[in-house]
N, C-alpha and C positions, 0 to 999 in steps of 0.2 A: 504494500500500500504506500504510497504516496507522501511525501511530507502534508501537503494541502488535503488530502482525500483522510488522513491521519486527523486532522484537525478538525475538517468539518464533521467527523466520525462522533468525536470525543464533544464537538459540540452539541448534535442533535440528542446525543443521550444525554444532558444536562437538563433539560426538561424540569418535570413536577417527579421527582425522586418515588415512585411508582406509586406515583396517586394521579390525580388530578389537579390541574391548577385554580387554587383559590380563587374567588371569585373579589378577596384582598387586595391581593396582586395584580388584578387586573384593572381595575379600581386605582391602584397608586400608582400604574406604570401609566394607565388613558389623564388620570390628572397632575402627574409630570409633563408631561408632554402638552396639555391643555394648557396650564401655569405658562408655557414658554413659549406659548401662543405658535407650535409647531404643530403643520399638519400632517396625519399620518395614515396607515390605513393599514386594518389588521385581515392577513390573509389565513391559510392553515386552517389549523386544528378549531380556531376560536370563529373565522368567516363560515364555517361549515357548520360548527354548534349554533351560531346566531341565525343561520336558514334552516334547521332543524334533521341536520344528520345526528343522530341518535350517542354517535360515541365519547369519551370523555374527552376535553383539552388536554392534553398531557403538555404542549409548548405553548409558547406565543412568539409568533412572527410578525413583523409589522415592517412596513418601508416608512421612510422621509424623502424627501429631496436632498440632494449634496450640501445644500446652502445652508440644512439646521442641523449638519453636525457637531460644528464649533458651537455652539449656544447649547444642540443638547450636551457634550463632554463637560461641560464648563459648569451645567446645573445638576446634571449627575456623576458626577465626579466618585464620590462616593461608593456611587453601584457598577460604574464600568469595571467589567472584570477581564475583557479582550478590546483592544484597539479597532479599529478598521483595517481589515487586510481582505485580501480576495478569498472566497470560498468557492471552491467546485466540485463537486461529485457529478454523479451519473445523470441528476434530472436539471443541476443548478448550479450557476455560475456568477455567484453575485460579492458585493464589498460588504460586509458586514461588523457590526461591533456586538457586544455582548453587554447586558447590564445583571442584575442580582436583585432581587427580590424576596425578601426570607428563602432564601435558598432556591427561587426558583428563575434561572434565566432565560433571560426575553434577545432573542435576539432580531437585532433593529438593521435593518438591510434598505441599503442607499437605490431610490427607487429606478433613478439614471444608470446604473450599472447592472441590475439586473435583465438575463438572460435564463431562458427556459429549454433546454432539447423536448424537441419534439418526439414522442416515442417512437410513431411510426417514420420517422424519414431519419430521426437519427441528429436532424440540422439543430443548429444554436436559433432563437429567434429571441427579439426582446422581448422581454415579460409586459413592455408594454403598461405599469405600477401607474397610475395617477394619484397619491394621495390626496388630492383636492375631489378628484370623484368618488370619494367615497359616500358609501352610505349608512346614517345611522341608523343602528340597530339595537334593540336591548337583549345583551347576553348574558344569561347568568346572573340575572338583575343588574347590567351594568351597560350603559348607554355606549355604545363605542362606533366610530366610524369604519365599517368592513369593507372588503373587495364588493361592488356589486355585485349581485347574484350570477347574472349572465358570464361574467367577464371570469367568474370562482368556475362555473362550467367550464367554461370555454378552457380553462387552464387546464383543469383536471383531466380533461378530453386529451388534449394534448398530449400532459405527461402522462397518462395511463399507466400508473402505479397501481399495485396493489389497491395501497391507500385509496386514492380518487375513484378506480372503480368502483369500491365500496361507497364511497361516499358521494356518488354519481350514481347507484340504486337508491340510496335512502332519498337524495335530496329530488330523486324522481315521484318519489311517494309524496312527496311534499307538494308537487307544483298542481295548483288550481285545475 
């Protein structure tokens, strides 16, 4: 494995330490970020529970723009537990930093450098991340701005993971 493919490895399992992540945490990571008047948009585990795929948050991912990384470093100082360096594995290709949360971290991924492989052709495409188009949603009793619903499809379609297939049945039960 890879120095990078090592890293994001050791990232993804950093998660909500085999539970679920508090509905706390998500709560203090959307009002950081509110506080610093930075917009963001939560994709993952937490955009798929707020349109009602049935299975726990174990992470939280979320994008910015490049422009509010210095202000967020600067206000969370305290919680960054990894810098901004590039991350890639098999589905993702993105600059990301790490923050902490009673032990559970959030990692915050720069919406301008993210890139997606397509499963079927193999090819890099951008992700395409607006956090200004977001949508608010209440998850977990907690108001947060997510991927549009469409746009959380259209990704999952893409990468066809495990994961998204799964979560591309449930969120089909869902739709009107």
């Amino acid at each position: 494995m890879t120095e990078a493919a090592n890293g994001v490895a050791e990232v993804a399992s950093r998660g909500a330490a085999g539970g679920e992540v508090p509905a706390a945490v998500l709560r203090r990571v959307c009002g950081l970020l509110d506080e610093c008047a930075i917009p963001f948009q939560l994709t993952g585990d937490v955009a798929a529970a707020a349109y009602g795929a049935p299975r726990p948050i174990r992470s939280v991912e979320l994008f910015i723009a490049a422009e509010h990384v210095p202000a967020l470093l600067r206000r969370a100082e305290e919680h960054v537990v990894d810098y901004p360096w590039r991350r890639r594995d098999d589905a993702w290709d993105r600059v990301a930093l790490s923050l902490s949360f009673d032990g559970v971290t959030i990692d915050v991924c720069i919406a301008e450098a993210a890139r997606l492989r397509e499963a079927a052709t193999g090819a890099w495409r951008e992700a395409a991340i607006d956090p200004a188009g977001s949508v608010t949603v209440k998850v977990r009793g907690v108001e947060a701005p997510v991927m549009p619903r469409r746009q959380l499809l259209d990704q999952k379609r893409r990468l066809d993971r495990e994961v998204d297939r799964q979560d591309l049945r449930d969120l089909a039960r869902e739709d009107p």
